[in-house]
GUNUKOL-551337 format. One record per residue: y, x, z of N, C-alpha, C in turn. Coordinates in steps of 0.05 Angstrom, whole numbers, padded with zeros to 5 digits, always signed. Layout:
GUNUKOL-551337
YXZYXZYXZ
...
end
This chain:
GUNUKOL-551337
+00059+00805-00490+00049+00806-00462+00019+00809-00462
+00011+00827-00441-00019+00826-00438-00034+00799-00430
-00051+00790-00441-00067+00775-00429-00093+00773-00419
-00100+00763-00395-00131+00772-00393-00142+00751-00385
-00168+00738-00396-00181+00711-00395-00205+00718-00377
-00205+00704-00349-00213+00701-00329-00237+00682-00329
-00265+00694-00330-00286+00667-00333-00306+00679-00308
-00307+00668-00295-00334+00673-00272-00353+00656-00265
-00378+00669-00279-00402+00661-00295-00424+00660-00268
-00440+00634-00266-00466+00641-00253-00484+00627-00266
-00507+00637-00275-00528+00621-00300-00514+00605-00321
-00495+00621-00333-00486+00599-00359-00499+00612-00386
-00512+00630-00388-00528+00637-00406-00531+00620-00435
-00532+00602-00432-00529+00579-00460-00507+00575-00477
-00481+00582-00447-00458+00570-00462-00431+00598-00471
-00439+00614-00446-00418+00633-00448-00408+00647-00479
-00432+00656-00499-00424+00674-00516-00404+00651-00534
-00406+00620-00532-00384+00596-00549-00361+00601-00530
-00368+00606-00512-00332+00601-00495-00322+00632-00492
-00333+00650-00492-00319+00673-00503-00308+00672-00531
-00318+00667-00544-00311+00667-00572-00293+00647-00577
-00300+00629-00573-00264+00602-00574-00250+00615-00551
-00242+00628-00530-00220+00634-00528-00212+00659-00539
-00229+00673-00554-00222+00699-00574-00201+00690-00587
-00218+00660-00602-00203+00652-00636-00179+00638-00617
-00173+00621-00597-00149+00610-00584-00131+00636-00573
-00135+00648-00564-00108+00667-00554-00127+00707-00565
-00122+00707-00596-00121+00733-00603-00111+00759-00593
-00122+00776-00589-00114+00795-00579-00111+00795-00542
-00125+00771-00530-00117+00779-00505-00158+00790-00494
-00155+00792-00473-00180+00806-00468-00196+00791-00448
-00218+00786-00454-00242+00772-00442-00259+00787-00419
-00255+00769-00393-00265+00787-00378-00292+00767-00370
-00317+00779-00363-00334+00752-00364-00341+00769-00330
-00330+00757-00305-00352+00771-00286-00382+00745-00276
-00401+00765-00273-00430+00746-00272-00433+00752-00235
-00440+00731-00228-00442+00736-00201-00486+00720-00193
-00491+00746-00196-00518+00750-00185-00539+00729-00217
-00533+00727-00243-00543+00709-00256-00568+00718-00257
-00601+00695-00257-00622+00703-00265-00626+00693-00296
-00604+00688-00319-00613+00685-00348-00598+00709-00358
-00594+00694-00383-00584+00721-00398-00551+00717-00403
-00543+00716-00375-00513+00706-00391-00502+00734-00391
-00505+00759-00377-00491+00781-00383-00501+00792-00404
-00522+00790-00423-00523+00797-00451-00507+00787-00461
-00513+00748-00468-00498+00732-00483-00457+00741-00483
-00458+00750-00463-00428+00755-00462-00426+00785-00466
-00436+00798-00478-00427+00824-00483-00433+00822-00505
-00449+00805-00520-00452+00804-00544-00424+00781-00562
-00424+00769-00542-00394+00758-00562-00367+00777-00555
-00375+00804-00539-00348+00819-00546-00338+00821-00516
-00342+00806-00492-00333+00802-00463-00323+00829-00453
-00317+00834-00431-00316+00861-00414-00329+00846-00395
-00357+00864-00389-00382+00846-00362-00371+00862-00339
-00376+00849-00322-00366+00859-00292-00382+00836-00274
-00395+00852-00250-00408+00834-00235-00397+00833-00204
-00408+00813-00191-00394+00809-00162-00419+00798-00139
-00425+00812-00131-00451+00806-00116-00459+00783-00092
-00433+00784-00079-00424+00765-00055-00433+00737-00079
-00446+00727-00070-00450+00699-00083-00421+00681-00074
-00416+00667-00087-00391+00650-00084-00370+00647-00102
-00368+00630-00110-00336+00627-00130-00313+00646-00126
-00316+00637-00097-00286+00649-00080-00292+00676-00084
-00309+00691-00073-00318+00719-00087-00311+00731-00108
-00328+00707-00129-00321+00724-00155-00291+00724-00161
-00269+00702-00158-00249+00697-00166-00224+00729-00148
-00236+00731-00127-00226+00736-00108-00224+00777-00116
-00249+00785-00130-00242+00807-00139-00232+00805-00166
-00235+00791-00192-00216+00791-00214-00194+00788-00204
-00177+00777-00185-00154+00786-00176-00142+00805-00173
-00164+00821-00162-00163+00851-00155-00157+00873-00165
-00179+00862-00187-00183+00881-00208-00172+00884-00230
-00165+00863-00241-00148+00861-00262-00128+00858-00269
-00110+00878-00282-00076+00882-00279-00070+00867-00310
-00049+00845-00312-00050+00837-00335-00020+00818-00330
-00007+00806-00350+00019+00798-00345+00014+00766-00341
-00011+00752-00353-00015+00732-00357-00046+00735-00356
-00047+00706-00327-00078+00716-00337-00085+00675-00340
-00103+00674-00346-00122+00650-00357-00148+00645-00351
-00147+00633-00326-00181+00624-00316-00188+00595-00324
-00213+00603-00329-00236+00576-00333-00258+00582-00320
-00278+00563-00333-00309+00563-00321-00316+00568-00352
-00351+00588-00344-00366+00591-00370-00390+00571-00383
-00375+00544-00364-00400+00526-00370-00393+00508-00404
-00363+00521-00414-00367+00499-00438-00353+00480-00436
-00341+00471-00416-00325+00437-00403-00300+00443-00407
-00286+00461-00407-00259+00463-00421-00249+00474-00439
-00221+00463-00449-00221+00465-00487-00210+00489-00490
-00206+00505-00490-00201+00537-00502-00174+00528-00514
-00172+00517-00542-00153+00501-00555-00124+00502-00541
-00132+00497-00525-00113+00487-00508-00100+00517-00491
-00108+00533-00494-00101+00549-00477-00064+00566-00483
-00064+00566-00505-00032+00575-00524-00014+00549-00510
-00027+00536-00507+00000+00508-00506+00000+00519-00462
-00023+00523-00449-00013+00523-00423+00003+00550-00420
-00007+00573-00437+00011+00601-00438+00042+00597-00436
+00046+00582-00462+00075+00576-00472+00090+00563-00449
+00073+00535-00446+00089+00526-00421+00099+00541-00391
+00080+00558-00386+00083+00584-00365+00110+00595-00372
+00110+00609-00396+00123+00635-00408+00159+00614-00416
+00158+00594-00428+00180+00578-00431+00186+00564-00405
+00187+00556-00394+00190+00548-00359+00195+00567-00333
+00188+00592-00338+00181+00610-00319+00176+00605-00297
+00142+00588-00302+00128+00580-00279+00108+00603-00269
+00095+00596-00253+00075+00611-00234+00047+00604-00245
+00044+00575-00244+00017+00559-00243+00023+00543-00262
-00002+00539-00285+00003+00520-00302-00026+00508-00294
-00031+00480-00288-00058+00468-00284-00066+00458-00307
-00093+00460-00320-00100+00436-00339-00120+00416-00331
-00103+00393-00327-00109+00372-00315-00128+00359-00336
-00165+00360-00325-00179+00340-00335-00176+00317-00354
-00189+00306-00380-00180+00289-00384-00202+00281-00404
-00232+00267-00390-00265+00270-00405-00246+00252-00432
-00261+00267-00450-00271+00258-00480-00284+00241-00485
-00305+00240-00459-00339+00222-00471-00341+00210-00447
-00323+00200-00440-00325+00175-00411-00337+00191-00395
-00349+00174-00368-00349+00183-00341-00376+00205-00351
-00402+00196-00366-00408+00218-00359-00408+00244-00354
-00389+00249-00369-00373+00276-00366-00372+00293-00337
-00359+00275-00310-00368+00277-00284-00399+00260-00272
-00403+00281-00255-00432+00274-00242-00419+00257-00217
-00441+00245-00215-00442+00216-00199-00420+00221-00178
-00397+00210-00168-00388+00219-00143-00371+00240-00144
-00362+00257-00164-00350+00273-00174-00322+00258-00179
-00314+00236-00191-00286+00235-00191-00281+00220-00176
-00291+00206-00162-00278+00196-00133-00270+00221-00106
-00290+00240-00108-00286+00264-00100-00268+00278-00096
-00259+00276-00121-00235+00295-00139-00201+00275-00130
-00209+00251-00121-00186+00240-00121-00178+00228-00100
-00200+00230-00079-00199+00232-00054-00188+00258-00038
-00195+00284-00045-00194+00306-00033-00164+00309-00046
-00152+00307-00073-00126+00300-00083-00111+00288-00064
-00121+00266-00057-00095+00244-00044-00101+00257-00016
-00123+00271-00005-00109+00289+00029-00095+00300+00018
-00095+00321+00006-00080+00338+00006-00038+00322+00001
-00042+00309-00022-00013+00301-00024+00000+00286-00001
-00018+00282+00016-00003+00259+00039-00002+00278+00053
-00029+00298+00056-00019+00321+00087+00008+00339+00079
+00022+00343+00050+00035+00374+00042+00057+00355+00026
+00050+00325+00024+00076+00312+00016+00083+00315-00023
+00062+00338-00025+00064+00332-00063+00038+00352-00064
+00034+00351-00090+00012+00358-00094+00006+00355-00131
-00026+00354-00134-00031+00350-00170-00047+00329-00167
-00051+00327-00203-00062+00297-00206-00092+00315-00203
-00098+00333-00211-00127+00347-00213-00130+00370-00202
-00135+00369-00177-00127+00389-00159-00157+00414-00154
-00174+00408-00165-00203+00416-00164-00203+00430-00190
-00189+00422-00214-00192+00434-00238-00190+00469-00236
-00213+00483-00245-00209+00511-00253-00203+00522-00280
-00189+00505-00291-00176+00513-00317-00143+00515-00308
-00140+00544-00299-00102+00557-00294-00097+00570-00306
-00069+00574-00308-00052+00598-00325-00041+00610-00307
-00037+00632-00290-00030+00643-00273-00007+00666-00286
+00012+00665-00262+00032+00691-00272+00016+00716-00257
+00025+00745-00262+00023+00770-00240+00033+00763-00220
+00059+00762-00217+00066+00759-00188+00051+00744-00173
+00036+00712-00180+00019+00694-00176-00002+00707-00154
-00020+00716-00185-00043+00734-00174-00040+00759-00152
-00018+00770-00156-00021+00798-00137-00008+00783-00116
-00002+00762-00110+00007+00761-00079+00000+00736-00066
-00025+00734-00080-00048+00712-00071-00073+00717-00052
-00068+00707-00025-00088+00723-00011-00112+00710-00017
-00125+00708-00029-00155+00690-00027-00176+00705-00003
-00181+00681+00003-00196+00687+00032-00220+00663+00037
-00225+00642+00015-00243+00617+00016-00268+00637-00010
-00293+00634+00004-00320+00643-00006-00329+00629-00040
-00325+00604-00035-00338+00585-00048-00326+00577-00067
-00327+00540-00072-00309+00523-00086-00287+00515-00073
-00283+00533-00047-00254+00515-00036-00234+00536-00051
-00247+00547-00067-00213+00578-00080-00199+00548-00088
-00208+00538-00099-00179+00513-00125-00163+00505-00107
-00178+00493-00079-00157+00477-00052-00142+00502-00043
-00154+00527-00041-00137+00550-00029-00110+00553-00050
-00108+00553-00070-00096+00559-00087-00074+00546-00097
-00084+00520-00096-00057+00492-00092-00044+00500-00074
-00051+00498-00052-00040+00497-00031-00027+00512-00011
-00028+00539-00030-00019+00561-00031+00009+00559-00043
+00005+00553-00070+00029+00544-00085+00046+00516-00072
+00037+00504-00058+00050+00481-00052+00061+00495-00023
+00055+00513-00016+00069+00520+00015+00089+00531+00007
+00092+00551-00005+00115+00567-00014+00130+00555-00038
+00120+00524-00043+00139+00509-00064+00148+00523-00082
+00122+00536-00102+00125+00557-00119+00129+00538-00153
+00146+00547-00171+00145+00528-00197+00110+00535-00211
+00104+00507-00216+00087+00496-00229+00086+00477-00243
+00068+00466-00260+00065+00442-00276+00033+00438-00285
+00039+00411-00291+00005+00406-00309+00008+00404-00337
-00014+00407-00347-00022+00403-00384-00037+00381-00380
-00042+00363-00392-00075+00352-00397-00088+00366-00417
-00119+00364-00404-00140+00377-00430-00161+00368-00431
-00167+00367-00455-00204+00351-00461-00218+00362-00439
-00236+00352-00432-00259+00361-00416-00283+00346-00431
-00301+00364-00437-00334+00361-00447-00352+00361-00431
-00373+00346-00442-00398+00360-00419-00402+00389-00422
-00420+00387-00400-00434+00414-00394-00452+00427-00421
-00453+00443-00428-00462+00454-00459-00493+00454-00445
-00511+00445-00461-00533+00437-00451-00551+00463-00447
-00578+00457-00427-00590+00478-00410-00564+00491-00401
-00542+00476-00391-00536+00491-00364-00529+00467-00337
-00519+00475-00317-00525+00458-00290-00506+00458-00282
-00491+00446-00261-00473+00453-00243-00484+00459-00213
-00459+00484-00209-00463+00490-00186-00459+00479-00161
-00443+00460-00163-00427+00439-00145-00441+00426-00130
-00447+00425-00103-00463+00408-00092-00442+00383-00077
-00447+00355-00093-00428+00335-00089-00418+00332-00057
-00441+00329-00031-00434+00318-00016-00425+00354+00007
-00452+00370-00002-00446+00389+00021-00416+00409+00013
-00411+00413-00016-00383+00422-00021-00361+00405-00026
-00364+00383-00025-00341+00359-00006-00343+00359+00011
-00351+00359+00027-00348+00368+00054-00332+00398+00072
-00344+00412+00056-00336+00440+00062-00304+00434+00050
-00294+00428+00020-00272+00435+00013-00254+00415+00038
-00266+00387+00045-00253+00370+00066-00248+00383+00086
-00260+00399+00098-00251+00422+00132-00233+00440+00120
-00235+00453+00101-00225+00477+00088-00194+00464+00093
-00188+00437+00079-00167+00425+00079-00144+00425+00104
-00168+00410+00123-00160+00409+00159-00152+00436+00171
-00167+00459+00158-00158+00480+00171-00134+00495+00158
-00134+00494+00135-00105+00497+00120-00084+00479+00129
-00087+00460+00136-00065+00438+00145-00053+00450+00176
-00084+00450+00192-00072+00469+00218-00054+00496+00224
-00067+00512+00198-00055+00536+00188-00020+00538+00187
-00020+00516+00160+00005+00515+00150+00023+00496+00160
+00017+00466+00171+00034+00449+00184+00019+00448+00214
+00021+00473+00230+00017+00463+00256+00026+00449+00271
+00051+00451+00274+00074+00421+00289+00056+00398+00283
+00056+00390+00252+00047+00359+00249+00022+00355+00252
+00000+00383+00254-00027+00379+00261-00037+00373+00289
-00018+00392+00313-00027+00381+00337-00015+00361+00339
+00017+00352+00341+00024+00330+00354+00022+00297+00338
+00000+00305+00322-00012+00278+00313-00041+00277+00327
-00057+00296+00345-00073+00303+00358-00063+00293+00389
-00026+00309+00397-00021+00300+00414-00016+00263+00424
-00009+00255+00397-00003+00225+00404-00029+00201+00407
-00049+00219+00390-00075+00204+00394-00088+00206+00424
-00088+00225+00445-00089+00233+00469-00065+00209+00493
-00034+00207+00470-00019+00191+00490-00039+00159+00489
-00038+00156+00458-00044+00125+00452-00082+00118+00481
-00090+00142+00475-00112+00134+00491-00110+00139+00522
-00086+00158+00528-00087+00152+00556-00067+00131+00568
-00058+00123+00550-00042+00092+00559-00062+00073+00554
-00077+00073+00540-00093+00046+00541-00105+00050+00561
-00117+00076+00578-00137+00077+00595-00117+00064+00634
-00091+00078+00620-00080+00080+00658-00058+00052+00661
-00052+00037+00637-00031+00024+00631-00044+00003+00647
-00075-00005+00650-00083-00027+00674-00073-00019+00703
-00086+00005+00701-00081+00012+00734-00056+00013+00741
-00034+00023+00723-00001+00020+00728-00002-00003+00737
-00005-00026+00721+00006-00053+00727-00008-00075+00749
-00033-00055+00761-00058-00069+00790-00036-00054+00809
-00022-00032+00803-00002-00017+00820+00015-00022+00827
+00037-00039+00811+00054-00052+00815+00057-00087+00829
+00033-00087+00819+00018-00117+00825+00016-00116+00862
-00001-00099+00866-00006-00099+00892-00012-00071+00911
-00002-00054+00893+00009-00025+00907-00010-00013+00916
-00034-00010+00902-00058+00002+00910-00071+00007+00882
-00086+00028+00883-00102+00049+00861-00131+00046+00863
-00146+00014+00854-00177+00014+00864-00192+00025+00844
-00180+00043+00819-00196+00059+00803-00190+00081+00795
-00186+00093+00822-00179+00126+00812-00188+00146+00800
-00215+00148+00798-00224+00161+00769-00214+00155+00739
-00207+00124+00739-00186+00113+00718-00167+00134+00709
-00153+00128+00733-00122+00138+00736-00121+00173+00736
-00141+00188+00745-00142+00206+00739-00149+00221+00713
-00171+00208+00701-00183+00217+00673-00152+00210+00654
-00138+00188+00651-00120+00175+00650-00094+00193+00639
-00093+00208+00668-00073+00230+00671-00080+00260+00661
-00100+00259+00663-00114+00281+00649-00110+00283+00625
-00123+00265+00607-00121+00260+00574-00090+00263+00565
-00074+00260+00579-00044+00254+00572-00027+00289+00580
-00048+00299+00597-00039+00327+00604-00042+00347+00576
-00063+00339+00571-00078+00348+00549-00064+00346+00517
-00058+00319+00522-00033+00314+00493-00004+00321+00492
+00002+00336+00516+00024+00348+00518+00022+00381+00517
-00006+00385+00525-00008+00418+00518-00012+00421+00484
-00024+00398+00474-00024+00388+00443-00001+00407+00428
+00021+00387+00441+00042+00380+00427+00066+00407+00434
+00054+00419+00456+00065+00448+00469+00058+00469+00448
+00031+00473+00441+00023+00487+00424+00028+00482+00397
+00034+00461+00385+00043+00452+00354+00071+00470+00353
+00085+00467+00366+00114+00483+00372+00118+00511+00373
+00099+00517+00384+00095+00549+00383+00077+00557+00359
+00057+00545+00354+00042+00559+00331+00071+00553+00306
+00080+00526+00305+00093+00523+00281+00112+00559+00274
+00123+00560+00302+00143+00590+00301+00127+00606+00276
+00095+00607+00288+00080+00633+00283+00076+00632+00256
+00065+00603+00242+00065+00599+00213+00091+00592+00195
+00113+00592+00206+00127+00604+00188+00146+00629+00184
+00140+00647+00203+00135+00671+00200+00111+00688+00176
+00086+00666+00186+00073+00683+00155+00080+00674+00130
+00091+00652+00133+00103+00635+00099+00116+00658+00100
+00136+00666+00118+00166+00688+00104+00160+00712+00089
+00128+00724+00107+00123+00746+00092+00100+00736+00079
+00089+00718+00070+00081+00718+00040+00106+00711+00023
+00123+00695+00023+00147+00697+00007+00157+00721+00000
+00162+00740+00014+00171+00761+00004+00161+00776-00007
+00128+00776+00003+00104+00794-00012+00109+00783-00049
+00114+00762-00050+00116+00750-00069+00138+00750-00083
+00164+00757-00073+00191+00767-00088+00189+00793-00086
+00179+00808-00081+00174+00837-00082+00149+00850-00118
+00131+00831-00112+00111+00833-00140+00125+00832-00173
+00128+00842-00180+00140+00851-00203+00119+00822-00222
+00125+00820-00252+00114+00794-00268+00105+00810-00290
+00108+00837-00289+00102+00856-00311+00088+00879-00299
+00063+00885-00317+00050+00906-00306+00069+00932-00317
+00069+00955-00294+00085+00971-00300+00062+00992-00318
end
């Protein structure tokens, strides 16, 4: 089977030409694709010198770069990482096999530091296991390392994967992708290293937690609309009963309304959590209509390049 090793590079210049080359010597014969998205070092030398195929992507963004190797590259099996050095190559034959003996979609390799926490930057694995546990409570299952960019992807996978997130939300797009259409998957564990030195991460802790946290909310709206508004709608009931539930009972008390702006705002808020819960019903129609035809886009994709 063809394979093609997926690395999208921004200033890794230090580390790329070692992680091209350990996944040369780990999966022989498959092909190294290094795309650089806008780098000011030398990582598109360094990677053409350990042998790469360079390809660049100008749109600054993860989601970008990831988003045209999709595109572009026809292969039966493909294998993404990062070119910073932090994951084990080694390892990559054992997530193949598990793909290819299982006939999964997604194989994850789930984190697992070598050299204690420093390994993650400050706030990084509480991060990682917070944005984890939304996701498993909003979609009901989920992974233990849900941020990890070390995957084994099938073709069918790739060609009927809409990526549509710029940044670092591709990994949340991509779970969650697979977890809508309850597509087979599994995890590996794998060493994780530091960062191969003179290089950085791109990750900005609080402003791309954040971003991947809305990214989440709006995928949730996307994909479970029923349970997105009318948990919107019930927060609307809970507050317009606390607001009118006095004036009901001054009403019954003595059959007069001495706070009708109460009673109106009251009735209002509760109008409001019923148009909620009107619209959760109808959008749900509409999103699973697009599950059906990404499903099928996806039983239609062949697992072999023709």
């Amino acid at each position: 089977m063809n394979i093609a090793i997926l690395l999208p590079c921004y200033n890794e210049g230090p580390a790329i030409y070692e992680v091209v080359r350990s996944f040369q010597k780990a999966l022989p014969g498959a092909t190294v694709y290094v795309y650089d998205n806008n780098s000011a070092d030398n990582t598109i030398e360094e990677a053409r010198r350990a042998g790469a195929i360079v390809r660049s992507e100008t749109r600054q963004g993860k989601g970008h770069v990831i988003r045209r190797m999709f595109a572009d590259i026809d292969a039966d099996i493909y294998v993404m990482a990062d070119g910073d050095g932090t994951y084990d190559a080694e390892a990559a034959p054992e997530l193949v096999k598990k793909m290819t003996d299982e006939n999964l979609d997604m194989v994850v390799g789930t984190r697992h530091s070598v050299e204690g926490h420093e390994t993650y930057r400050k706030g990084h694995e509480f991060g990682n296991w917070l944005l984890t546990t939304t996701v498993r409570t909003i979609f009901g299952q989920g992974f233990q390392d849900m941020l990890s960019g070390y995957r084994v992807f099938s073709r069918r996978f790739v060609k009927s994967f809409p990526a549509l997130s710029t940044g670092f939300q591709i990994e949340t797009e991509i779970t969650i992708h697979a977890l809508s259409l309850t597509l087979p998957c599994a995890e590996v564990q794998t060493r994780y290293f530091e960062r191969a030195e003179g290089t950085a991460s791109k990750l900005s802790t609080y402003k791309d937690g954040i971003l991947i946290l809305s990214f989440i909310m709006l995928l949730f709206k996307e994909i479970r609309p029923f349970v997105f508004f009318t948990a919107i709608a019930a927060l609307m009931a809970l507050f317009s009963l606390g607001l009118g539930l006095p004036v009901i009972i001054e009403f019954f008390k003595t059959g007069l309304v001495p706070r009708l702006p109460t009673a109106v705002l009251s009735a209002s808020i509760m109008m409001i959590g019923v148009l909620s819960f009107l619209c959760g019903i109808i959008l749900d129609s509409l999103s699973r209509g697009r599950i059906e035809q990404k499903r099928l886009r996806y039983i239609a994709t062949t697992n072999h390049k023709e």
